[in-house]
Backbone as CSV, one residue per row, in Angstrom:
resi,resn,N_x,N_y,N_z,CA_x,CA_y,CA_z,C_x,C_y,C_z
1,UNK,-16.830,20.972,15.746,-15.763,21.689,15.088,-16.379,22.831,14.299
2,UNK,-15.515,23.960,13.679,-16.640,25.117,13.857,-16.671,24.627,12.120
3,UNK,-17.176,25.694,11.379,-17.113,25.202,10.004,-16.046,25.525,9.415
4,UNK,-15.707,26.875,9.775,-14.151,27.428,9.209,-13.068,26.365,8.692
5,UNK,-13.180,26.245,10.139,-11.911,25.132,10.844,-12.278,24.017,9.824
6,UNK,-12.903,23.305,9.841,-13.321,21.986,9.331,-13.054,21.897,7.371
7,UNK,-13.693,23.046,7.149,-13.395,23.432,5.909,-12.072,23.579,5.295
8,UNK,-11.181,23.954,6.281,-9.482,23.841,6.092,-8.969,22.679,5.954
9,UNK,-9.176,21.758,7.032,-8.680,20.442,7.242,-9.081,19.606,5.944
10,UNK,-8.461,18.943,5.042,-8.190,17.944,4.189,-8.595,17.084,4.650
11,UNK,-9.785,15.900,3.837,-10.480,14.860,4.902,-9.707,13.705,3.813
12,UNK,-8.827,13.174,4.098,-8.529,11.801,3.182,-8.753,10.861,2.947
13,UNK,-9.405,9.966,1.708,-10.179,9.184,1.857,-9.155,7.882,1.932
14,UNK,-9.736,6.809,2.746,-9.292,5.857,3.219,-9.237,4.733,2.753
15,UNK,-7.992,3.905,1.868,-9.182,2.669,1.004,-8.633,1.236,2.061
16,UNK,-9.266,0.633,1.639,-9.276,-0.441,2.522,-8.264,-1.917,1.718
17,UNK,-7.537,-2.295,2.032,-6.639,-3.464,1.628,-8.026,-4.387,1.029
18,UNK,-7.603,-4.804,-0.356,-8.598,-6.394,-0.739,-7.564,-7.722,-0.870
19,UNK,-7.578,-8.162,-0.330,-7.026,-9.474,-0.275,-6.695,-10.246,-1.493
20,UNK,-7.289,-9.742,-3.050,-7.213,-10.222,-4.073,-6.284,-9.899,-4.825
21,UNK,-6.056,-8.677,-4.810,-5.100,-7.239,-5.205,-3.711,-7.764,-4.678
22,UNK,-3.042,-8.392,-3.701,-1.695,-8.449,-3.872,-0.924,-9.629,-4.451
23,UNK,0.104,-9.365,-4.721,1.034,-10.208,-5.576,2.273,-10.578,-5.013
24,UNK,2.566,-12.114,-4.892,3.925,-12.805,-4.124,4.557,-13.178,-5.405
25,UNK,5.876,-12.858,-5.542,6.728,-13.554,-6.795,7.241,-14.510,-5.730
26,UNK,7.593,-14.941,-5.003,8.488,-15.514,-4.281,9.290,-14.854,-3.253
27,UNK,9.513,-13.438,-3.440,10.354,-12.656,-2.941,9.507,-11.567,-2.201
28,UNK,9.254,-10.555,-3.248,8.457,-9.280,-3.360,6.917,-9.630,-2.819
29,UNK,6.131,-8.741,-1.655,5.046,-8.653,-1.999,4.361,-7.093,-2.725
30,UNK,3.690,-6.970,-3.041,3.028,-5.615,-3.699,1.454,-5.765,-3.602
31,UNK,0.776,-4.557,-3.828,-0.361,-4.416,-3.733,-1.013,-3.435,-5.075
32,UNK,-1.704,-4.282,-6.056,-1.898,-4.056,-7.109,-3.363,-3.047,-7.437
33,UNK,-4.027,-3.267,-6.023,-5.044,-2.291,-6.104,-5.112,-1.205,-6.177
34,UNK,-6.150,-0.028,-6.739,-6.651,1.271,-6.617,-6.427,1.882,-4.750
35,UNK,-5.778,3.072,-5.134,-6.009,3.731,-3.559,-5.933,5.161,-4.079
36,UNK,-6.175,5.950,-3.007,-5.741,7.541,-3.152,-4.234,8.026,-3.845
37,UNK,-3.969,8.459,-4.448,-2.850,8.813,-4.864,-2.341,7.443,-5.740
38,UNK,-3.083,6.534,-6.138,-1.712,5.329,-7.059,-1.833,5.975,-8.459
39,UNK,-0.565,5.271,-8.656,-0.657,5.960,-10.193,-0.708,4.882,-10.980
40,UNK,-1.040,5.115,-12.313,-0.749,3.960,-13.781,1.022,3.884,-14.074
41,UNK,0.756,3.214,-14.738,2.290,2.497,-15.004,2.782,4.005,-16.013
42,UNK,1.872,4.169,-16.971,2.505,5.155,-18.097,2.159,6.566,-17.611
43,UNK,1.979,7.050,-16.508,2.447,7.967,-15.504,3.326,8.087,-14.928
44,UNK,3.828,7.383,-14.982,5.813,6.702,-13.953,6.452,6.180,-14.722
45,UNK,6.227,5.955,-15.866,7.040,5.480,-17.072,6.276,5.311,-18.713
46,UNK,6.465,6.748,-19.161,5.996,7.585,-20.305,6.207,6.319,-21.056
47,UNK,7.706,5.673,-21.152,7.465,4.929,-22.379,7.558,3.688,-21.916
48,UNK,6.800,3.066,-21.387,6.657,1.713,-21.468,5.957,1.135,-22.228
49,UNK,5.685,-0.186,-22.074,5.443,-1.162,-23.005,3.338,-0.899,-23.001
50,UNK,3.418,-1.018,-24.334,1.891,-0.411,-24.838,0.959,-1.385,-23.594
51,UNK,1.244,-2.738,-23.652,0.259,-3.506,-22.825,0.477,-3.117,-21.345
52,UNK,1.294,-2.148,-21.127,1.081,-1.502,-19.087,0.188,-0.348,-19.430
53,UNK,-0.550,0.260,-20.505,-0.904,1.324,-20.260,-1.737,1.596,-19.620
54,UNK,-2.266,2.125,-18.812,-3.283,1.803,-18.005,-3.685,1.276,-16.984
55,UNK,-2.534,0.515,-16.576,-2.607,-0.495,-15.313,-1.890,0.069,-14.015
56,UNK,-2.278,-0.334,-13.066,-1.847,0.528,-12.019,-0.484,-0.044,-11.800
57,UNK,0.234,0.891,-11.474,1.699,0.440,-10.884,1.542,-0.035,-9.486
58,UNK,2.018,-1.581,-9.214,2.120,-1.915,-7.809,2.831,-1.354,-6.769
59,UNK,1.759,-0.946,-5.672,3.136,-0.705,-4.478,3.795,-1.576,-3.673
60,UNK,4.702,-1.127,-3.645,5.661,-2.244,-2.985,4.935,-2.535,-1.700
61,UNK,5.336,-3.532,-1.124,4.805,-3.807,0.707,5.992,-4.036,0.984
62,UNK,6.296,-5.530,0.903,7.712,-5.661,1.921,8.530,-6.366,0.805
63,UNK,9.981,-6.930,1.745,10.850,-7.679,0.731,10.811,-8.646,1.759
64,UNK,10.828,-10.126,1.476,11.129,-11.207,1.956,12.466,-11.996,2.079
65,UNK,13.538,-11.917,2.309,14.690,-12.292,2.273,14.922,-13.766,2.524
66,UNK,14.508,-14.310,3.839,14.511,-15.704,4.220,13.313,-15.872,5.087
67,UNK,12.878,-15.625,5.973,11.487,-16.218,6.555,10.407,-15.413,5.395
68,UNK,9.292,-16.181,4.842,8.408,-16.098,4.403,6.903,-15.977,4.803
69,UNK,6.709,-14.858,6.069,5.472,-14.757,6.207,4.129,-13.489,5.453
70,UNK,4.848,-14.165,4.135,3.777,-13.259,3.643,2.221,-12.909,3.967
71,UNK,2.088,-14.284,4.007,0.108,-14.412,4.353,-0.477,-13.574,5.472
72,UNK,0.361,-14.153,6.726,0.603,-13.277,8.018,0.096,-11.936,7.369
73,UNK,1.260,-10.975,6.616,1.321,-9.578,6.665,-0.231,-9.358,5.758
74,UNK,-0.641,-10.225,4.830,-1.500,-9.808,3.900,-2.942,-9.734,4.779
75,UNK,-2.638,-10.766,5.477,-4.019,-11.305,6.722,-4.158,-9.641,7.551
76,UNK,-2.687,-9.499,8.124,-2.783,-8.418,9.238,-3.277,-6.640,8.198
77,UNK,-2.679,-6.839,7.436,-2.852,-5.492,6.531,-4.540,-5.229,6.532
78,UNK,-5.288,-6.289,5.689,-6.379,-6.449,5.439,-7.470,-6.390,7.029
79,UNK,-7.066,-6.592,7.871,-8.010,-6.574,8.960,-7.460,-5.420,9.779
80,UNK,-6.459,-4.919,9.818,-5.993,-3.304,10.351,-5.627,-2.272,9.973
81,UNK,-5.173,-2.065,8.525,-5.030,-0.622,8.015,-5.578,-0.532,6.912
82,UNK,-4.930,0.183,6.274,-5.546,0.939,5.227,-4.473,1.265,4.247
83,UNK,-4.987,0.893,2.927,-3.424,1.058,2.160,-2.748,2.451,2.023
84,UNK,-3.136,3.527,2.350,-2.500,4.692,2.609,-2.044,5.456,3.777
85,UNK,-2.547,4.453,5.223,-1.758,4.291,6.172,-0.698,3.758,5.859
86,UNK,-0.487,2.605,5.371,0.692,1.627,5.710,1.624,2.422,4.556
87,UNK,1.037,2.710,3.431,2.429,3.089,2.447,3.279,4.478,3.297
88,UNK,2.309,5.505,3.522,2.581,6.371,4.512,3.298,6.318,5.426
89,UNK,3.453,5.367,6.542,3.922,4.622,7.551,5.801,3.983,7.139
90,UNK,5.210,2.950,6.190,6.424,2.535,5.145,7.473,3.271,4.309
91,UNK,7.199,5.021,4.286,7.841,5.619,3.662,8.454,6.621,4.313
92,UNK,7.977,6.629,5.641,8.774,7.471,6.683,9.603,6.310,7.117
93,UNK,9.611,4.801,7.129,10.079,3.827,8.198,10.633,2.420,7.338
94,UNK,10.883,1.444,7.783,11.184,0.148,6.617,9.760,-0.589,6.799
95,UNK,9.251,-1.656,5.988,8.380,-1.965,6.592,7.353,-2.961,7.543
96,UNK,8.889,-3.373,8.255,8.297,-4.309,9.741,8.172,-3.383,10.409
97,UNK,9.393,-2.415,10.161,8.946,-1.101,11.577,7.090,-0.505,11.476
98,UNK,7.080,-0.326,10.317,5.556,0.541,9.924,4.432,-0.913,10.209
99,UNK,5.047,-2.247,10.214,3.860,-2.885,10.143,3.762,-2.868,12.090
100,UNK,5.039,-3.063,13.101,4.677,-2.674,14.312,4.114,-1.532,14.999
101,UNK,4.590,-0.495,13.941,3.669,0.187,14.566,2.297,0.291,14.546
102,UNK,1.567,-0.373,13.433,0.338,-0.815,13.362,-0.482,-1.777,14.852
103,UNK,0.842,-2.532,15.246,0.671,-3.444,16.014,0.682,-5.152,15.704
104,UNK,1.248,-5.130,14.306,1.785,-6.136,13.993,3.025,-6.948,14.985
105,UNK,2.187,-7.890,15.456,3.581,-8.979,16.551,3.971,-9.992,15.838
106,UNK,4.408,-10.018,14.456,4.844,-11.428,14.042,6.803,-11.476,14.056
């Protein structure tokens, strides 16, 4: 690629899902880790409560309604994308659609 060219193109860095980082209430899953673009809580909400300051705001993953395969999605996330694929993916789409297109068959 010549250098010009290459020099234009935006190289984005890629973070990788940790398996430790997400959170099941029962319902909700989210992903509590650092990626490109996450923000803190008191970046998205000036006045919140003194003890969020600083902490990253979770992104959403999916909603669980009645079948519960969370583990599944956390298993498949972690061994095929990348958390700024999938939010990416998830925000053009809902997100079973974004997890098939990954190639998620559950």
């Amino acid at each position: 690629m010549c250098g010009w060219i290459h020099d234009a193109v935006e190289e984005k860095k890629m973070t990788a899902f940790v398996k430790e980082n997400f959170t099941w209430d029962g319902m909700y899953l989210h992903y509590d880790g650092p990626y490109n673009g996450s923000k803190t809580m008191d970046e998205v909400h000036p006045d919140c409560h003194p003890s969020w300051v600083g902490k990253m705001k979770p992104a959403f993953i999916a909603r669980f309604k009645y079948k519960k395969p969370y583990r599944r999605w956390i298993n498949f996330l972690v061994k095929h994308a990348t958390v700024e694929q999938y939010l990416e993916l998830q925000a053009e789409t809902d997100p079973l659609t974004a997890m098939r297109t990954l190639g998620y068959k559950g």
